[in-house]
C-alpha positions as MATLAB code, in Angstrom:
seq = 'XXXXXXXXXXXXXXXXXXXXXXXXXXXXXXXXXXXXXXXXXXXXXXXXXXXXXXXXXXXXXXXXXXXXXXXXXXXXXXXXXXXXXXXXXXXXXXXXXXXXXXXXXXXXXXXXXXXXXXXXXXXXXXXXXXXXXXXXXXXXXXXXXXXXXXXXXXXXXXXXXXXXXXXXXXXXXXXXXXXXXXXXXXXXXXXXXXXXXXXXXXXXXXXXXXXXXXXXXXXXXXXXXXXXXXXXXXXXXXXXXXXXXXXXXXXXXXXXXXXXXXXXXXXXXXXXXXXXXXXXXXXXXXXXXXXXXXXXXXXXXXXXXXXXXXXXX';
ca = [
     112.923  117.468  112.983;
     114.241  113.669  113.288;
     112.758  111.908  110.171;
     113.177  108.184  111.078;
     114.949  105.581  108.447;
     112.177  103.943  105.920;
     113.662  101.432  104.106;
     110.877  100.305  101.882;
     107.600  102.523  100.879;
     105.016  100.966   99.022;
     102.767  103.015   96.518;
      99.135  102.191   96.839;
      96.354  103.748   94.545;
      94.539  106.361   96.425;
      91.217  104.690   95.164;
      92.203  101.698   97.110;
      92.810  102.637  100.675;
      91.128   99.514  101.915;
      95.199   98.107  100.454;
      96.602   99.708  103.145;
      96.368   96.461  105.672;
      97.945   94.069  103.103;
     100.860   96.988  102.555;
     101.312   96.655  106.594;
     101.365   93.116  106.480;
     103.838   92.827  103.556;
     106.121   94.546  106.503;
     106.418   98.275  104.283;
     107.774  100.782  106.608;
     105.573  103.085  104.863;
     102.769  103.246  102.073;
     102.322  106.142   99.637;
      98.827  106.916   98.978;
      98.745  108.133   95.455;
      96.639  110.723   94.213;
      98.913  111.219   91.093;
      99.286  109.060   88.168;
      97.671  106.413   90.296;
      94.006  108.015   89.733;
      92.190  109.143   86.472;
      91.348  112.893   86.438;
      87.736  112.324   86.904;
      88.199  110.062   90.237;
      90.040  112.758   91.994;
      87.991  114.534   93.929;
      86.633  111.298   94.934;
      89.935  109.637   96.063;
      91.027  112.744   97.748;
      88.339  111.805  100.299;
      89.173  108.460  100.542;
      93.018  109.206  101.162;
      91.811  111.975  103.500;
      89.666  109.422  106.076;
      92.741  107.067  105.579;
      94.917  109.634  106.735;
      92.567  110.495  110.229;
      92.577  106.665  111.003;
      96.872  106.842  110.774;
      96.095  108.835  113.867;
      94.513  106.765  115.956;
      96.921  105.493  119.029;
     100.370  102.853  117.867;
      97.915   99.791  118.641;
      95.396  100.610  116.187;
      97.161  102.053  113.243;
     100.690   99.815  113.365;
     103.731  100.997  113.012;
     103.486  101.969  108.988;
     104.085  105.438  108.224;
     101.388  107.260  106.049;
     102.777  109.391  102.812;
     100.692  110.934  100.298;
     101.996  111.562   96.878;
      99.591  114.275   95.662;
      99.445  116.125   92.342;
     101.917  118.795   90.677;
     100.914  122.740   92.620;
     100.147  123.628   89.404;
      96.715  126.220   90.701;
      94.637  126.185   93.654;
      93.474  123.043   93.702;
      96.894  121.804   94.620;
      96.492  123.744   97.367;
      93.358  122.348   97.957;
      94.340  119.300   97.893;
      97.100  119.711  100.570;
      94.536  121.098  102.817;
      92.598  117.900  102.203;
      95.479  115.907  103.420;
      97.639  117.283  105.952;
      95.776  115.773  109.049;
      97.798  114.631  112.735;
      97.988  110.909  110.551;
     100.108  112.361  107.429;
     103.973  111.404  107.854;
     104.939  113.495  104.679;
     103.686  114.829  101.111;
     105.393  113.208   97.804;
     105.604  116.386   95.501;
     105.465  114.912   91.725;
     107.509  116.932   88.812;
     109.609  118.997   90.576;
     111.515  121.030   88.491;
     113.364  123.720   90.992;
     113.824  124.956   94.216;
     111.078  127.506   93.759;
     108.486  124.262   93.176;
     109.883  123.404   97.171;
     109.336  126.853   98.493;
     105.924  126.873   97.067;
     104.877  123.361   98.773;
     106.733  124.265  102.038;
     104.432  127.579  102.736;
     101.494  125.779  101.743;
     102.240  123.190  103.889;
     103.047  125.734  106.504;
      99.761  126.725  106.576;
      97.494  123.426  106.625;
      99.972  122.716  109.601;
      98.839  126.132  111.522;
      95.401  125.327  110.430;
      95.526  121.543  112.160;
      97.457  122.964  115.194;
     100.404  121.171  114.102;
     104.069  121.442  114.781;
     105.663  123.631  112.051;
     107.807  121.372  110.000;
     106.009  117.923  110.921;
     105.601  117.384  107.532;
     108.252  115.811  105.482;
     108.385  116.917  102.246;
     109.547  113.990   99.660;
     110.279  115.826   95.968;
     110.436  113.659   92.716;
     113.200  114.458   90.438;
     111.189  113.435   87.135;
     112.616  116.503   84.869;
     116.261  116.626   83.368;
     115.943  120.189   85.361;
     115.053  118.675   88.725;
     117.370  115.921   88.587;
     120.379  118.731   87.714;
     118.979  120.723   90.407;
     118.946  118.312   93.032;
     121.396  119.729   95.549;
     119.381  123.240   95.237;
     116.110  121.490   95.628;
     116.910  119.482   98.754;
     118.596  122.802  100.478;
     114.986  124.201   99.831;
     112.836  123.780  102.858;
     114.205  121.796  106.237;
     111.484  119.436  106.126;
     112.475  117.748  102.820;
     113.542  114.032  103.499;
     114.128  110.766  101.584;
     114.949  112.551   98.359;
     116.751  110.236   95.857;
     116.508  109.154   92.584;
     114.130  107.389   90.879;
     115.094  105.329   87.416;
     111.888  102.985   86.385;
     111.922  101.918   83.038;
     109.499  103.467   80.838;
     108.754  106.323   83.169;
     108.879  110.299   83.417;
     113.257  110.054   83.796;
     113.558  107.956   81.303;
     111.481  109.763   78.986;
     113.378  113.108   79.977;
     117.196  112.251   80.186;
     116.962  109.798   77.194;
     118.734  106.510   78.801;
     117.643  102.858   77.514;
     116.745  101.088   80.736;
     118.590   97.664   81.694;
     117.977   95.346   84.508;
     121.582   95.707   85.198;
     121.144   99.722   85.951;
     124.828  100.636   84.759;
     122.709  103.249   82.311;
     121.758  104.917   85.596;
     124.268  104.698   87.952;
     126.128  107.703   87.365;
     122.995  109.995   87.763;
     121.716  107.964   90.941;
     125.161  108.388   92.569;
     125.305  111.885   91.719;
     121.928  113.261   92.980;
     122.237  110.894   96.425;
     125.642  113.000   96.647;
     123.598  116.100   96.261;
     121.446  115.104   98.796;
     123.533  114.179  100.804;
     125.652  117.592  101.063;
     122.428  119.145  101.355;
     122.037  117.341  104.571;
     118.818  115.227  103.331;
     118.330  112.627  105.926;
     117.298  108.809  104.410;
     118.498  109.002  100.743;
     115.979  106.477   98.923;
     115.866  105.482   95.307;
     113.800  103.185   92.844;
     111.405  101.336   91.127;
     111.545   97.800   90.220;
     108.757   97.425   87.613;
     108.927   93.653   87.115;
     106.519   92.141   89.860;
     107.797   88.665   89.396;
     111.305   89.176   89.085;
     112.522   89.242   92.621;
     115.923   88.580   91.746;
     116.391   91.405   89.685;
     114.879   93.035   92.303;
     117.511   92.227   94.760;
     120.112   92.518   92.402;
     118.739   96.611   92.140;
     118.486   97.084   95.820;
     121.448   95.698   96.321;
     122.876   98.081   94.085;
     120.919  101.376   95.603;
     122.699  100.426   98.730;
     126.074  100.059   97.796;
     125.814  103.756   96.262;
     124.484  104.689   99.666;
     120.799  104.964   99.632;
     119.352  103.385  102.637;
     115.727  102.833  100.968;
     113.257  102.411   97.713;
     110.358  103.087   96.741;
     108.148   99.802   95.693;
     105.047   98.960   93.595;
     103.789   95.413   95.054;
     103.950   93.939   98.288;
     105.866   91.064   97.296;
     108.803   93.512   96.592;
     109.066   94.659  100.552;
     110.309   91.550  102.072;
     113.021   91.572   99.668;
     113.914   95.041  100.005;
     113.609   95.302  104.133;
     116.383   92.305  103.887;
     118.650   94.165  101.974;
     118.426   97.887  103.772;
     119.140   96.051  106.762;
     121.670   94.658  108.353;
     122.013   90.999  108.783;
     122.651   89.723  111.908;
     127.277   88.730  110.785;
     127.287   92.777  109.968;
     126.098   93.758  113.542;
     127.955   91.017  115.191;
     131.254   92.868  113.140;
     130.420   95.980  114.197;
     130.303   95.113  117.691;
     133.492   93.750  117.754;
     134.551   96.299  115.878;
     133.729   98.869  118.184;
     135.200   96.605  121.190;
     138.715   96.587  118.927;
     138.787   99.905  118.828;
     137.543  101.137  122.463;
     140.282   98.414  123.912;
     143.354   99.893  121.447;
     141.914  103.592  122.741;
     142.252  102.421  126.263;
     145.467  101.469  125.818;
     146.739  104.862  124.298;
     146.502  103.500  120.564;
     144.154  105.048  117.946;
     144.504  102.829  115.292;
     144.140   98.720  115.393;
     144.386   95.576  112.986;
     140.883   94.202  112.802;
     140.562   91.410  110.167;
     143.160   92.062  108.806;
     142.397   95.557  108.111;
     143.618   98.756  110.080;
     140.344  100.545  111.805;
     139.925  103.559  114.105;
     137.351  105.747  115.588;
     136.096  107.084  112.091;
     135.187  103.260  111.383;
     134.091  102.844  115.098;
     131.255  105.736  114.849;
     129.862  103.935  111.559;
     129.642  100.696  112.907;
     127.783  102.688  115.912;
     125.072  103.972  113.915;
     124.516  100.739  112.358;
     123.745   99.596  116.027;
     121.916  102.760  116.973;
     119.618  102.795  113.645;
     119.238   98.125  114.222;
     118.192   99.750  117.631;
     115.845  101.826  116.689;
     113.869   99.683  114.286;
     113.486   96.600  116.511;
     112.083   99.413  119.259;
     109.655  100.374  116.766;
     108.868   97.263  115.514;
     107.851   95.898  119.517;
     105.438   98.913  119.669;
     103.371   97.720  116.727;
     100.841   94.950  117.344;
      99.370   94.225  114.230;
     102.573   94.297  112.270;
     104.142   91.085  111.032;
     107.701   89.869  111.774;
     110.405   91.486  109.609;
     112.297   89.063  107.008;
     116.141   88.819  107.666;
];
């Protein structure tokens, strides 16, 4: 199943649903409701009803609900209330499930039969749930290309390097704003996913609320490695990171002449070219198109929306 580009997904506590309309506003592709860390044990049961009417409303029709996608990140399968919990959940509104603590491909195959199942129970399409796994354990993160050839619905996996946090605590790095500390192991598991086919690579978090340069500086970073989104705490951050996981308006005016370069040579029984100075050819032309195609896409889905505001650029 297509799983669309999200360049910027916003936690938001699963006790405070009523967030979700400032997280649409900030321009977030999509929010995470987050039944995990987010909520103390004994406001669970409570918040998993509160995420669960959020969830319905996500299905009312493109005019009502906006164009946000709806995640949920729920709590570790550990017994049957994990399964529970799923069942609470999976409803026509849910875009995907954010598993928590991952530690191997059995973990996946777990979540993808019980998700299986609350899809067959709400007459769903099999596989219509995306499937995001955190890489918190040294295990997962080593296991990354195994996890993400787990289940076909898993999408956006990446990894995640906030300071403080489950990875740090596991692998043993000292967290910089810089992120050199973590580059290596971000480029390596967005390789794994990659070769395991994962569509929409994203990584993350940027702690600091007020430090949007740093911010930038880190997203800028993510998507030089190759991830194409991140995962954010505060609404503030998604302006910042929707600029840089897009392309500004010189890159598509390059890639259309580009392409033209290259079509032109092709007509004229040459595969290669001199474009600016460099030498391009139909491997270069077919990036440049998806840039295009995926620009496209967004501003298509971004004209549907109503109660969305303007993207930053």
């Amino acid at each position: 199943m297509d799983r669309p580009q999200l360049r910027s997904l916003l936690f938001v506590p699963g006790t405070r649903t009523d967030w979700l309309p400032k997280a649409r506003a900030a321009g977030a592709d999509a929010a995470i409701l987050d039944l995990e860390d987010a909520v103390p044990a004994s406001g669970k049961l409570a918040a998993r009803a509160q995420v669960a009417d959020a969830v319905a409303q996500a299905a009312a029709p493109p005019e009502q609900a906006g164009r946000m996608a709806l995640f949920v990140r729920v709590n570790p399968l550990d017994d049957w209330a994990g399964a529970e919990e799923l069942r609470a959940v999976v409803r026509p509104g849910l875009a995907g499930v954010v598993l928590p603590k991952v530690r191997s491909a059995q973990d996946v195959r777990l979540a993808d039969r019980l998700l299986g199942w609350c899809e067959q129970e709400q007459d769903l399409p099999p596989g219509r749930v995306a499937l995001v796994p955190l890489l918190e354990t040294a295990r997962g993160l080593r296991e990354a290309y195994d996890i993400a050839q787990a289940a076909s619905r898993i999408a956006y996996l990446g990894a995640l390097s906030a300071p403080g946090g489950d990875v740090e605590r596991t692998v043993g790095y000292r967290w910089s704003p810089e992120g050199t500390e973590t580059v290596a192991l971000r480029a390596r598991v967005l390789l794994d996913a990659r070769a395991a086919g994962v569509p929409c690579p994203v990584s993350g978090l940027w702690t600091r609320i007020g430090d949007l340069p740093g911010l930038r500086a880190f997203a800028e970073q993510n998507r030089s490695l190759g991830y194409e989104g991140m995962m954010a705490i505060h609404p503030s951050h998604v302006p910042v990171i929707n600029e840089v996981f897009s392309p500004g308006s010189a890159e598509l005016a390059r890639c259309a002449e580009l392409i033209a370069a290259v079509e032109a040579a092709q007509k004229e029984g040459t595969g290669a070219v001199t474009f600016h100075g460099e030498m391009v050819d139909e491997a270069m032309a077919r990036t440049a198109r998806l840039v295009l195609e995926r620009q496209g896409a967004q501003v298509r889905v971004a004209r549907t929306s109503s109660s969305s505001k303007p993207r930053t650029r």
